[in-house]
N, C-alpha and C positions, 0 to 999 in steps of 0.2 A: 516938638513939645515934649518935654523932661517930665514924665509925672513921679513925684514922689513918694516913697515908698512907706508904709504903717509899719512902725514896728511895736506899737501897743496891742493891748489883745483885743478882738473883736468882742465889744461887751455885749452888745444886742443878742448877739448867740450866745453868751454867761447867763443871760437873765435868767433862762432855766433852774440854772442850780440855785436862785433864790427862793422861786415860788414852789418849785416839788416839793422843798421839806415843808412848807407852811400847809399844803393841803390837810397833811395827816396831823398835825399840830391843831388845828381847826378845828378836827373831827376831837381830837383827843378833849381838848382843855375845854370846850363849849357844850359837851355832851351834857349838861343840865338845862343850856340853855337849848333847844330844838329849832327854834324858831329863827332866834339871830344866826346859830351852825350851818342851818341850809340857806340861807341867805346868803350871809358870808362865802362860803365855800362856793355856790354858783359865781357869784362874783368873780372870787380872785380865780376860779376855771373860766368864764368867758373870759375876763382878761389876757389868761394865757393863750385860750386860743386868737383872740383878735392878736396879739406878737406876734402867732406865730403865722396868722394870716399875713400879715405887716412882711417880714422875713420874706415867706414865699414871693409875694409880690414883686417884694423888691427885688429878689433873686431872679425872677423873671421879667420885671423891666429891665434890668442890665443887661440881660444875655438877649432883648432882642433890639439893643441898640447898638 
């Protein structure tokens, strides 16, 4: 069996450089609003981390098939 090869970029691992800049932008532009800022911001950080739960996972389902 021939498996074929990706030659686009892995985006799952790009997703990073979306949401890093958004944290601080969050804290910046919302800073009158208190309430919606730490809401927001817990959000799009559990988000990040369940990705990056996602990733690992998958990283190690792979390697132990």
């Amino acid at each position: 069996m021939v498996r074929r090869q990706n030659k686009g970029p892995p985006f799952k691992f790009l997703v990073p450089l979306i949401y890093a800049p958004v944290l601080p932008l969050i804290r910046l532009t919302l800073r009158h609003r208190p309430v919606l800022r730490d809401r927001l911001f817990t959000a799009v950080l559990a988000g990040a981390f369940a990705h990056g739960f996602y990733l690992v996972t998958d990283i190690y389902d792979a390697e132990s098939k």
